[in-house]
N, CA, C and O of each residue as an XYZ file, in Angstrom:
416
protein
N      29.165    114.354    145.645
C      30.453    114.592    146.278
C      31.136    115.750    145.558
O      31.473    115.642    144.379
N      31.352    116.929    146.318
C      32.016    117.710    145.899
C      33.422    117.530    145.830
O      33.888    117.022    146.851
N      34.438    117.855    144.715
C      35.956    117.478    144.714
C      36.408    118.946    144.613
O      35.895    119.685    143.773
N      37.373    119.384    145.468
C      37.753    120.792    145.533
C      39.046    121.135    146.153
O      39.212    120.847    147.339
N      40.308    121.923    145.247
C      41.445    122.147    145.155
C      41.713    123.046    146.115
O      42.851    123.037    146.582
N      40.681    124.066    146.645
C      40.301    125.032    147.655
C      40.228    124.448    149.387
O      40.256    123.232    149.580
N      40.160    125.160    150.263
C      40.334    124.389    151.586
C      38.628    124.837    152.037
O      38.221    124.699    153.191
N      37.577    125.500    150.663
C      36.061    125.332    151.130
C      35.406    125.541    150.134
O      35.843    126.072    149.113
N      34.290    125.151    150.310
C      33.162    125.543    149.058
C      31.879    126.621    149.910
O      31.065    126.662    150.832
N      32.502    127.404    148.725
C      31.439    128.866    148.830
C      29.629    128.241    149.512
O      28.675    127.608    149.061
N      29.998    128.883    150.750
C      28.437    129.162    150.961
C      28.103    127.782    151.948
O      26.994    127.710    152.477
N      28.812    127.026    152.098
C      29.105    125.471    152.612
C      29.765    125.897    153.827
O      30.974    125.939    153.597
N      29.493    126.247    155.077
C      30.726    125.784    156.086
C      31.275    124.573    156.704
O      30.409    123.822    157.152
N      32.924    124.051    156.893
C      32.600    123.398    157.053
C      31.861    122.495    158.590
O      32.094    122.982    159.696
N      31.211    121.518    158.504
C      30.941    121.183    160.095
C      31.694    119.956    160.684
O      31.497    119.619    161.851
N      32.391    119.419    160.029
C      33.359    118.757    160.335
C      34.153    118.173    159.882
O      33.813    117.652    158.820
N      35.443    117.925    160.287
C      36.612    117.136    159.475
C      36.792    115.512    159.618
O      37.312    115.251    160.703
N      36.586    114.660    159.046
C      36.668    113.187    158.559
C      37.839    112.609    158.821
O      38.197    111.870    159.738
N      38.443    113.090    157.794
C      39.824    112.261    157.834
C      40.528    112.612    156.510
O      39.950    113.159    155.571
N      42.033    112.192    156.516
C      42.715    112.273    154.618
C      42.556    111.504    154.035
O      42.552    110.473    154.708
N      42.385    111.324    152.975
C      42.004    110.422    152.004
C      43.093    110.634    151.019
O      43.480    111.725    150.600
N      43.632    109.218    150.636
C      44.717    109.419    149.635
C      44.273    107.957    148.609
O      43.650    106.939    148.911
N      44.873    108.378    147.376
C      44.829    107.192    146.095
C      46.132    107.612    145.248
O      46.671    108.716    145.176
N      46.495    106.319    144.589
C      47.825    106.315    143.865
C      47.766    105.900    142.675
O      47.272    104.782    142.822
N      47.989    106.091    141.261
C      47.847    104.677    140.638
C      49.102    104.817    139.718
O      49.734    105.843    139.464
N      49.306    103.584    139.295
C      50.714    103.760    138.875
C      50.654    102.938    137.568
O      50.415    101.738    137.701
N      50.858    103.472    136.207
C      50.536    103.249    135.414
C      51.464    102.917    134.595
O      52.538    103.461    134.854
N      51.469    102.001    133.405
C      53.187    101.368    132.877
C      52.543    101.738    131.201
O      51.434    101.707    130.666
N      53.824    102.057    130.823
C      53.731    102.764    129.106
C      54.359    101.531    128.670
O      55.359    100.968    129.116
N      53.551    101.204    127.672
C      53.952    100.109    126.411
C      55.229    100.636    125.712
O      55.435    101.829    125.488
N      55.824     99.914    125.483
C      56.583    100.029    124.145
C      56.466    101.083    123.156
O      57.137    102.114    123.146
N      55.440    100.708    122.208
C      54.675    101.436    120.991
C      54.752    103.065    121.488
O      55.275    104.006    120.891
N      53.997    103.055    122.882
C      53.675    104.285    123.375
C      55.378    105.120    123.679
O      55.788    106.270    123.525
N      55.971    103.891    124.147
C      57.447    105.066    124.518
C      58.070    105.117    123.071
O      58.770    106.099    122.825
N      57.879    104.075    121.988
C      58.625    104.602    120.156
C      58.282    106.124    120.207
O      59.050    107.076    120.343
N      57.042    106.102    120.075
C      56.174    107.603    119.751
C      56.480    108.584    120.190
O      56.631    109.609    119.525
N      56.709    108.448    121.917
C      56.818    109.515    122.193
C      58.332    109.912    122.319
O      58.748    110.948    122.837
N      59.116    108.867    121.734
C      60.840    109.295    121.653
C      60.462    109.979    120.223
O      60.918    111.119    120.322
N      60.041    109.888    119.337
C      59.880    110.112    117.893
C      59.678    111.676    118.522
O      60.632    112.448    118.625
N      58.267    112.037    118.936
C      57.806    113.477    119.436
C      58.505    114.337    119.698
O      58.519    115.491    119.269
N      59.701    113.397    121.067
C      61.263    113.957    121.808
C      61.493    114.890    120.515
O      61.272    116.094    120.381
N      62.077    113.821    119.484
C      63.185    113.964    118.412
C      62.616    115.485    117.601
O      63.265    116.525    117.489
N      61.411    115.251    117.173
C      60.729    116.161    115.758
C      59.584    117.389    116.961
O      59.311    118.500    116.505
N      59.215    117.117    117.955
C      58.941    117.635    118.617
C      56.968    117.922    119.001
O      56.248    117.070    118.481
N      56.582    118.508    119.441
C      54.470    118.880    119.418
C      54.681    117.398    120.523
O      55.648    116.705    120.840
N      53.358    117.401    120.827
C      52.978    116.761    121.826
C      52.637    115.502    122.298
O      51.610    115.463    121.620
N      52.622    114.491    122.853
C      53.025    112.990    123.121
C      51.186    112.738    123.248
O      50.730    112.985    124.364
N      50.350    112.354    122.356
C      48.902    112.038    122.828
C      48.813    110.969    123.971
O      48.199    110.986    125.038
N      49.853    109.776    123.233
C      50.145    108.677    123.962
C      49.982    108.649    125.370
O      49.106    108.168    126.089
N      51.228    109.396    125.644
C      51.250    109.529    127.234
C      50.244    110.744    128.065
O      50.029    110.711    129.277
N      49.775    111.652    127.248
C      48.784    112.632    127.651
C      47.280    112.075    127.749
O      46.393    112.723    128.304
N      47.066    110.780    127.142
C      46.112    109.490    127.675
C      46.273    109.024    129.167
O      45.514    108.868    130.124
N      47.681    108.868    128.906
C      47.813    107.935    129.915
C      48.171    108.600    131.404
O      48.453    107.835    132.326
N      48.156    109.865    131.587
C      48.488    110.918    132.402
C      46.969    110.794    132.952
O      46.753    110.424    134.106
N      45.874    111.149    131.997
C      44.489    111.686    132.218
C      43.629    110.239    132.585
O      42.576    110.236    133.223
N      44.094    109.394    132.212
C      43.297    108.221    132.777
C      43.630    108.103    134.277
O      42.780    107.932    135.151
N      44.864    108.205    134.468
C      45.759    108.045    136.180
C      44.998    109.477    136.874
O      44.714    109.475    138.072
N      44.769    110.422    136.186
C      44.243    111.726    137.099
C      42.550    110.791    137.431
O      42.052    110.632    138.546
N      42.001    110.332    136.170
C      40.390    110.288    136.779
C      40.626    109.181    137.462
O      39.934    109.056    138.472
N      41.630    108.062    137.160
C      41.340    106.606    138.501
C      41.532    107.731    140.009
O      40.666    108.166    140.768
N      42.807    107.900    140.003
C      42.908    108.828    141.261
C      41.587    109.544    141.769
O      40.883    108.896    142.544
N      41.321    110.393    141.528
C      40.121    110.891    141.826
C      38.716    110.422    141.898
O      37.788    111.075    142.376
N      38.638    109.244    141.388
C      37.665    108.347    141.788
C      37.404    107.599    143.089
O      36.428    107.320    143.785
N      38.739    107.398    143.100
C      39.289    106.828    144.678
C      38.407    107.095    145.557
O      37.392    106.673    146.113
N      39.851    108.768    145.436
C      39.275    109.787    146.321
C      37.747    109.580    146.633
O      37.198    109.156    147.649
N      37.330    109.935    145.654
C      35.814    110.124    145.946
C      35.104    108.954    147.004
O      34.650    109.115    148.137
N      35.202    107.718    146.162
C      34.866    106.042    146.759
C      35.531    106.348    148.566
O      34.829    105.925    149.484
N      36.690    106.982    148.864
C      36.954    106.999    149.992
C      36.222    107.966    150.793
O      36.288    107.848    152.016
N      35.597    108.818    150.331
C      34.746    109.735    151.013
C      33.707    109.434    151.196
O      33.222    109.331    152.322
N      33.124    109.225    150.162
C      31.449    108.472    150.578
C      31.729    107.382    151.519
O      30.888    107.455    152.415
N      32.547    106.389    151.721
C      32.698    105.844    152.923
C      33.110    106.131    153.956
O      33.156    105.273    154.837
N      33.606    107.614    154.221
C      33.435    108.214    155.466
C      32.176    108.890    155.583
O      31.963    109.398    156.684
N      31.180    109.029    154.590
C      29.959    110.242    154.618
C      30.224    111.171    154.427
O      29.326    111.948    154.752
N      31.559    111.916    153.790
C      32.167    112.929    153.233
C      30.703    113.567    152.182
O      29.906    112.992    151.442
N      30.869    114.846    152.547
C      30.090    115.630    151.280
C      30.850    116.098    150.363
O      30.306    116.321    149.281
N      32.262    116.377    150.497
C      33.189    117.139    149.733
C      34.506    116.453    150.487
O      34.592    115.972    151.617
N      35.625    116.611    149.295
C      36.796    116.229    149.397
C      37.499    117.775    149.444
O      37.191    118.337    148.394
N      38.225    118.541    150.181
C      39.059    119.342    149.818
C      40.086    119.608    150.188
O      40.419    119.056    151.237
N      41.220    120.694    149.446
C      42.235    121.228    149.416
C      42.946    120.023    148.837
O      44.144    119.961    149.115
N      42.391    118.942    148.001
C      42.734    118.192    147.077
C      44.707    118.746    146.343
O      44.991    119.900    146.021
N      45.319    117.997    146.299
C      46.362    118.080    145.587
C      47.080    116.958    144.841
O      47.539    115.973    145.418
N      47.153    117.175    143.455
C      47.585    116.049    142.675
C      49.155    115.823    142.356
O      49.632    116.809    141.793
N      49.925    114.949    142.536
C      51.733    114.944    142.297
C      51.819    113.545    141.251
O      51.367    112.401    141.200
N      52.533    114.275    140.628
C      53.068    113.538    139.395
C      54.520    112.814    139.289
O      55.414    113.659    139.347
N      55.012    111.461    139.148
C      56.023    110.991    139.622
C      56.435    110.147    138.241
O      55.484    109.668    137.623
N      57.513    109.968    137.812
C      58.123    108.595    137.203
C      58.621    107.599    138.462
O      59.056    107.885    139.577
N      58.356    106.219    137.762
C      58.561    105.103    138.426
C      59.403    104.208    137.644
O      58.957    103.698    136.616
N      60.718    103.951    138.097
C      61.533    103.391    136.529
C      61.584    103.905    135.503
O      61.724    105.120    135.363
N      61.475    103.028    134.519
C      61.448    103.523    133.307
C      60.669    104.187    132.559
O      60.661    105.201    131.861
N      59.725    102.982    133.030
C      58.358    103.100    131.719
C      57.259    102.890    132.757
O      56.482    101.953    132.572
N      57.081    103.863    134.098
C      56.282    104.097    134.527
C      55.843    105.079    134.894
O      56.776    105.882    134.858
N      54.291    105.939    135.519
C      53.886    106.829    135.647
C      53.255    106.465    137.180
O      52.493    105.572    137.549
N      53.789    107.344    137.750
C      52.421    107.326    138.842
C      51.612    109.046    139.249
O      52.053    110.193    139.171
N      50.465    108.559    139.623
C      49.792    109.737    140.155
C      49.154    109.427    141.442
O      48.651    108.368    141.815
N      49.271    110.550    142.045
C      48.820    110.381    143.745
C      48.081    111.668    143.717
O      48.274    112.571    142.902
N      47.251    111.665    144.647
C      46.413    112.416    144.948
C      46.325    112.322    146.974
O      46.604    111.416    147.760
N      45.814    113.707    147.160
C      45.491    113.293    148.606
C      44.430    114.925    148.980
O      44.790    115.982    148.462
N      43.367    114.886    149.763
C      42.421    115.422    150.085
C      42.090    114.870    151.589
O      42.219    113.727    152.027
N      41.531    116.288    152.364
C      40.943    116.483    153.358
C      39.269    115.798    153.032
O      38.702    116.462    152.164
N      38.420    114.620    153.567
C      37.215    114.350    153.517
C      36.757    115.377    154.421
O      37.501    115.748    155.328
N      35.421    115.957    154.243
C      34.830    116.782    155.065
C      33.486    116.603    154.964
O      32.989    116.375    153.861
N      32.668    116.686    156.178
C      31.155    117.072    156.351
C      30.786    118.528    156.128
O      31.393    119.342    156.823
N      29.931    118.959    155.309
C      29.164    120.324    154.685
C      28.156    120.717    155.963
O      27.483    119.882    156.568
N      28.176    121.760    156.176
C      26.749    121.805    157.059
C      25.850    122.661    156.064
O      24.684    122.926    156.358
């Protein structure tokens, strides 16, 4: 399965369009993780904590994606776009959404 930010993959035309495919996941920061990264706020450089927890929500998302394509027979997902949201307090979400497509 090709995953692609582009609306084609070089050399691939496409031969047909599937359907959109979308995934969400919404992810909740511990405690510990929000001390740290108020500490970071304060003295400043970069939150690992939540830059975990950003990159785990990008690959569930995109796994989805994917799992939703192969069940259309998708060869490639594209013009893929990822949005980044707070949810309350001490939450994260990530969404994703892509065109499934057939390759000829």
């Amino acid at each position: 399965m090709i995953l692609n930010t582009g609306p084609a993959v070089e050399g691939r035309p496409v031969e047909r369009y599937l359907d959109l495919v979308t995934a969400q996941a919404i992810m909740g920061v511990h405690i510990g993780k929000d001390i740290t990264a108020g500490l970071r706020n304060i003295v400043g450089g970069r939150s690992k904590s939540y830059e975990g927890e950003v990159a785990k929500a990008v690959a569930q998302v995109m796994d989805e994606l994917k799992a939703s394509g192969e069940r259309l027979g998708a060869d490639a997902i594209l013009s893929i776009d990822i949005d980044y949201e707070t949810v309350g307090d001490n939450m994260l979400m990530v969404a994703a959404s892509g065109t499934a497509v057939k390759l000829g």
